[in-house]
C-alpha positions in Angstrom: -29.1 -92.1 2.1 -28.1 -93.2 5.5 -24.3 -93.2 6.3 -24.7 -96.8 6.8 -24.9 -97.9 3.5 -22.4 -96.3 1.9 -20.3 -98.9 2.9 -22.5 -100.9 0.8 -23.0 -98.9 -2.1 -19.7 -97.8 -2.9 -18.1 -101.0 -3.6 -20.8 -101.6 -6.2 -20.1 -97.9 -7.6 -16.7 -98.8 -8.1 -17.1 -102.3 -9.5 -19.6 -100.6 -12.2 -17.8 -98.3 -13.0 -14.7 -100.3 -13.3 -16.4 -102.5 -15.5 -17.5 -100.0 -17.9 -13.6 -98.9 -18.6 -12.9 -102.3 -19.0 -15.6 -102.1 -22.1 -13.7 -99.5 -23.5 -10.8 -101.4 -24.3 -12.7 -104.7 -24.3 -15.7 -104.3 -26.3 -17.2 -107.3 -25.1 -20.9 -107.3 -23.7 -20.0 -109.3 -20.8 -18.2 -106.1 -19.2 -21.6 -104.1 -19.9 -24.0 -106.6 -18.0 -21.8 -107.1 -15.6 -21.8 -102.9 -15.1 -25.0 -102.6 -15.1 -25.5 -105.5 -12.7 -23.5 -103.8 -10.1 -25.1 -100.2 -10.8 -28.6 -101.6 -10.5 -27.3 -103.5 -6.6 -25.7 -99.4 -5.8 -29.1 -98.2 -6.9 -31.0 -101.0 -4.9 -28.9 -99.9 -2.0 -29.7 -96.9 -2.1 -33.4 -97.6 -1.6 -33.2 -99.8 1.2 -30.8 -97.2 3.1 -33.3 -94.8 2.0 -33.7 -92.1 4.8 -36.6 -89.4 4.0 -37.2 -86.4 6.2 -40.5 -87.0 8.1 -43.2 -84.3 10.3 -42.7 -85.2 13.7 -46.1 -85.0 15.9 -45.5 -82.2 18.6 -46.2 -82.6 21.7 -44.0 -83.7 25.1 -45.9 -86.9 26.2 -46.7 -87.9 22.4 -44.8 -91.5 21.4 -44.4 -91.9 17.7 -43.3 -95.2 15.9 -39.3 -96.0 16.3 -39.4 -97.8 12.7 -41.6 -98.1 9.3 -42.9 -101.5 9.3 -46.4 -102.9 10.4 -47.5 -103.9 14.0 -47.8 -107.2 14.4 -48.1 -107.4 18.0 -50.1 -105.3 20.5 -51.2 -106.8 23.7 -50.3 -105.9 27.5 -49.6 -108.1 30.8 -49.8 -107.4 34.0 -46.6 -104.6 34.0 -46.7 -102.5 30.2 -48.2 -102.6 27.7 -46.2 -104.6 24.6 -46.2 -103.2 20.9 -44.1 -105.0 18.2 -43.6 -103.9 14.7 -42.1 -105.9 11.7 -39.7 -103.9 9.8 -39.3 -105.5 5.8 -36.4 -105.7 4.0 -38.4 -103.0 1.5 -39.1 -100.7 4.5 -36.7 -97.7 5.5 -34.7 -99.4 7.7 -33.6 -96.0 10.0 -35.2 -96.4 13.9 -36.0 -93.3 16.1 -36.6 -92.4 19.1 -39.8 -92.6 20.5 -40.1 -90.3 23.2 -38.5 -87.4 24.7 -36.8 -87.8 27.6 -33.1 -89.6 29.0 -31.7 -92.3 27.9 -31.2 -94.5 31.4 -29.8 -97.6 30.1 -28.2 -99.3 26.8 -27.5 -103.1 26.9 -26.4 -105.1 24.0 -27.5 -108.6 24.1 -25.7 -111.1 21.7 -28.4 -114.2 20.6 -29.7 -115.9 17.6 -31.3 -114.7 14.4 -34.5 -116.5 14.2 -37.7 -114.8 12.3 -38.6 -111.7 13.6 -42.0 -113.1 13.5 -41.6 -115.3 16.2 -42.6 -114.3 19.3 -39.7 -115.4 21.0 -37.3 -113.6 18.8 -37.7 -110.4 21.4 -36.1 -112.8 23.7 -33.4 -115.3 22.0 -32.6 -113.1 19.4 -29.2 -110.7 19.3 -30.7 -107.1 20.1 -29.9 -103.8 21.7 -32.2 -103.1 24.8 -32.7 -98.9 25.2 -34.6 -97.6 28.4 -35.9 -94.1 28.3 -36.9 -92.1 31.2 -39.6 -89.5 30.6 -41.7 -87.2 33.0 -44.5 -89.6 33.1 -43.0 -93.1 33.2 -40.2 -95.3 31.8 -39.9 -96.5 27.8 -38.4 -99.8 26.9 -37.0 -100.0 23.6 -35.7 -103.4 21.8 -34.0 -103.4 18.2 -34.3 -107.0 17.3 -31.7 -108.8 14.6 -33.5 -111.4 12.6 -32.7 -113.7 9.8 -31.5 -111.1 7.0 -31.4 -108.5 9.4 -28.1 -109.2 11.4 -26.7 -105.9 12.2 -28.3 -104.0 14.9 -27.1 -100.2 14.8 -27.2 -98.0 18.0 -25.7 -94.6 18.8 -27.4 -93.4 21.7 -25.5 -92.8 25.4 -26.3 -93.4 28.6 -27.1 -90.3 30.0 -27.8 -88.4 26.7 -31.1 -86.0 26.4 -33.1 -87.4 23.7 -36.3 -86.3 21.7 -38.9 -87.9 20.0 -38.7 -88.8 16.3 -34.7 -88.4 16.5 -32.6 -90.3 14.1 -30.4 -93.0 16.5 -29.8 -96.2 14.7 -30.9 -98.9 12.5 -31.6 -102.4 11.4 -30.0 -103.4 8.6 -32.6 -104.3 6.3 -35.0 -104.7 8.4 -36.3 -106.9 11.1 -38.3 -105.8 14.3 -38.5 -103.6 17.1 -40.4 -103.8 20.6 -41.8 -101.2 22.8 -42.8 -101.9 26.0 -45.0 -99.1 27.3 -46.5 -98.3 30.9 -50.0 -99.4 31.2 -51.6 -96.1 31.8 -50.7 -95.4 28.1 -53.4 -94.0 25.8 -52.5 -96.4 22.8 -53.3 -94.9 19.2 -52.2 -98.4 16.8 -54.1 -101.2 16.2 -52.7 -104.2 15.1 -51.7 -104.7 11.7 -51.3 -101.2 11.1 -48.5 -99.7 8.8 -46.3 -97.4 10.7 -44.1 -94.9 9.5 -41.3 -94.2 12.2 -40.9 -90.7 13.7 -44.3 -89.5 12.4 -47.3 -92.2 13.1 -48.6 -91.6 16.6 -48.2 -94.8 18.5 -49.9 -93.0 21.5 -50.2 -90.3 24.8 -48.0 -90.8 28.2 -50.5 -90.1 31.1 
């Protein structure tokens, strides 16, 4: 389980447990549903903060999915190319990095929490903004708050070495992240496709 939801799944622990010695000396039901209730919230917990090991594609100019979640978005403009994937509240909610290289720039960016569906979510809503530099172009990153999801967790440093599939943050259950990729990019998703972050090939620098 991630480290960030302990903080959530202790407090149900306790409460269960606590509830369980009341029933001891208090043989009254109530105490056992109410234990049971809390144990079966730790136990959901422990799902959603889920964090299984994953086979990370080798390979220097590989980029593989920051997140689990679908893509819901793939098009390109006239600068990158733009690749959005919805992260559920059922999905493993840990992001990684997508491709090896030095982290140039972090910028948090308070906002609003409206659907991570929306297209204009990537730019209204509260979100950390990550740049990579690699040996074949720049990587733009965005972890997007929604309307469940409103903690955005980031523990990368400017200036800090990165590699692809690395562990660095997370959404709290769930929401979206953007990537904005250089046009010369050999793209490897189609939209609508189910992801699965540090391991599904999202494409090939060139």
């Amino acid at each position: 389980m991630a480290r960030e939801g302990l903080l959530f799944f202790l407090p149900f622990m306790v409460l269960s447990i606590l509830f369980f010695y009341v029933f001891r000396s208090h043989p009254d039901m109530l105490y056992v549903y109410l234990g049971s209730g809390f144990f079966c919230f730790g136990c959901l917990i422990i799902l959603f903060f889920r964090d299984p090991e994953r086979r990370i594609p080798q390979g220097n100019d590989l980029i593989v999915s920051p997140a689990d979640g679908r893509v819901i978005q793939l098009r390109e403009d006239k600068r990158q190319v733009i690749i959005s994937i919805f992260m559920s509240i059922f999905n493993v909610h840990i992001n990684r990095v997508p491709v090896s290289g030095i982290v140039e720039r972090i910028e948090y960016k308070p906002g609003k929490f409206l659907t991570a569906f929306k297209d204009s979510a990537s730019r209204l809503n509260e979100r950390f903004e990550i740049e990579i530099r690699t040996n074949k172009g720049t990587v733009v990153l965005h972890q997007i708050a929604g309307v469940v999801a409103r903690r955005v967790v980031c523990r990368l440093k400017k200036g800090q070495e990165v590699r692809a599939g690395d562990r660095f943050g997370m959404v709290r259950f769930g929401s979206r992240v953007d990537l904005f990729l250089p046009l010369s990019v050999e793209i490897e998703v189609k939209k609508g496709q189910k992801v699965k972050g540090g391991q599904t090939l999202i494409g090939r620098m060139v």
